[in-house]
N, C-alpha and C positions, 0 to 999 in steps of 0.2 A: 760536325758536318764537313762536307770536302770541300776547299775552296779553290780558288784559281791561284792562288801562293803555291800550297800543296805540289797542284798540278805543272807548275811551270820550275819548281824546285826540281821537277823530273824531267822536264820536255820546256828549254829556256828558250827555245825559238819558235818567236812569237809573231801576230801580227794583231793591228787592231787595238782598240783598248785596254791598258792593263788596270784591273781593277785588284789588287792584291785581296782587299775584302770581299771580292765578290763572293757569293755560297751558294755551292748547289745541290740544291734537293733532291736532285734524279740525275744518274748515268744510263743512257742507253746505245745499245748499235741498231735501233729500230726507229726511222724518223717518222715512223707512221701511229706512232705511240706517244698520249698525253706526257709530255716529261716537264710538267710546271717547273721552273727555274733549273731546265736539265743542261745537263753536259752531254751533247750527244758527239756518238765516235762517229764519224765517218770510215765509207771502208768500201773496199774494190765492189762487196756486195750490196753496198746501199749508200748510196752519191748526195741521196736527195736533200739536200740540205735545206732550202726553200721550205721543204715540210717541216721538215724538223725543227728550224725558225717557227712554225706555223703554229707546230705541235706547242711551243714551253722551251726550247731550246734556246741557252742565253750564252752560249757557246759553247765552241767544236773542237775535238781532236782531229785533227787533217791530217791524211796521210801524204807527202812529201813527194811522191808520183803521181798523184793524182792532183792536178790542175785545179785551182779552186775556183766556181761557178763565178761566173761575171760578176752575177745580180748582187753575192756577198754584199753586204753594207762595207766602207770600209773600216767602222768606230768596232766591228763585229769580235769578238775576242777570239783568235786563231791559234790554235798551240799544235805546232806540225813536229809530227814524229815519222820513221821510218816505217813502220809498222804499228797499223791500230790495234790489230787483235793483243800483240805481243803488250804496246803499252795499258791497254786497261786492264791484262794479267801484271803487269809492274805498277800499276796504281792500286790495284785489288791488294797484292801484296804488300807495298807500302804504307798503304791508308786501310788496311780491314777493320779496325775499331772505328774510322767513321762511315763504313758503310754498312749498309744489311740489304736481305732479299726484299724484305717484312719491314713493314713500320715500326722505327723504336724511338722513344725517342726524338734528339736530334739528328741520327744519323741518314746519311745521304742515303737512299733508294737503288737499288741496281736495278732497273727493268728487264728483266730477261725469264724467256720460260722457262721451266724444269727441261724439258725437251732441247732445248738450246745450248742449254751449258752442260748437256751431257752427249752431245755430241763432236765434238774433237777434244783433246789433251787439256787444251788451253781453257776450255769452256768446264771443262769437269775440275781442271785447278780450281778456277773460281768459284764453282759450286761448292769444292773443301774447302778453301779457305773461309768463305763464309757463312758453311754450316757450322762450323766449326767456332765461328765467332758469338755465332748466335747458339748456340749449344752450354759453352763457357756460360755466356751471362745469363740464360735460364737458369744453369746451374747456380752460376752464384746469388739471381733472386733468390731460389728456394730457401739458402741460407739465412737470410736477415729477416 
């Protein structure tokens, strides 16, 4: 699973509670989506962080332009990067063995649709890199 070590190993500017242990079950860029114990990104197209709290979301990628909402708690786990799209394709790539699209496992959940991640560069990386992860390890169940 992915945790907030992982995460701040990539994006060391922080705010809020540092919980090195913490683990999260689900990454999303949709605060309107159940993400039990999620990682949600924040990003020019969806702010709402409130919900995303609401949804499952036990902390955020913030992007560094954008202002972060009052109401934040301040204990809230904050990890601000320049760019969100660009860091959950460098979290995708850093961490693709502990995440998947699909339930496996341990590993963390990406929430995202088919339709989503094939719509810009960045979203269809994501798409390869973790078809691609989950492909392998079918493969190599079939083996044993």
């Amino acid at each position: 699973m992915l945790t907030y070590s992982d995460v701040v190993k990539l994006y060391p500017h922080t705010r809020g509670i540092k919980v090195d242990t913490l683990v999260y079950r689900t990454v999303t860029l949709d605060s309107s989506i159940q993400q039990a114990k999620g990682l949600f990104i924040g990003s020019q197209r969806d702010k709402d962080l409130l919900t995303a709290i609401g949804n499952g979301a036990i902390s955020v990628i913030w992007p560094k332009d954008i202002p972060l909402p009052a109401y934040t708690p301040n204990d809230f786990p904050v990890i601000y990067v320049d760019d969100s799209i660009e860091a959950m394709v460098k979290l995708v790539r850093n961490y693709t063995e502990k995440m998947t699209m699909k339930k496996r496992g341990d590993a963390t959940i990406m929430i995202f649709t088919k339709d989503e991640l094939q719509q810009s560069s960045m979203y269809k990386e994501i798409y390869g890199l973790l078809n691609n992860v989950k492909e392998s390890k079918e493969m190599g169940n079939e083996d044993q």
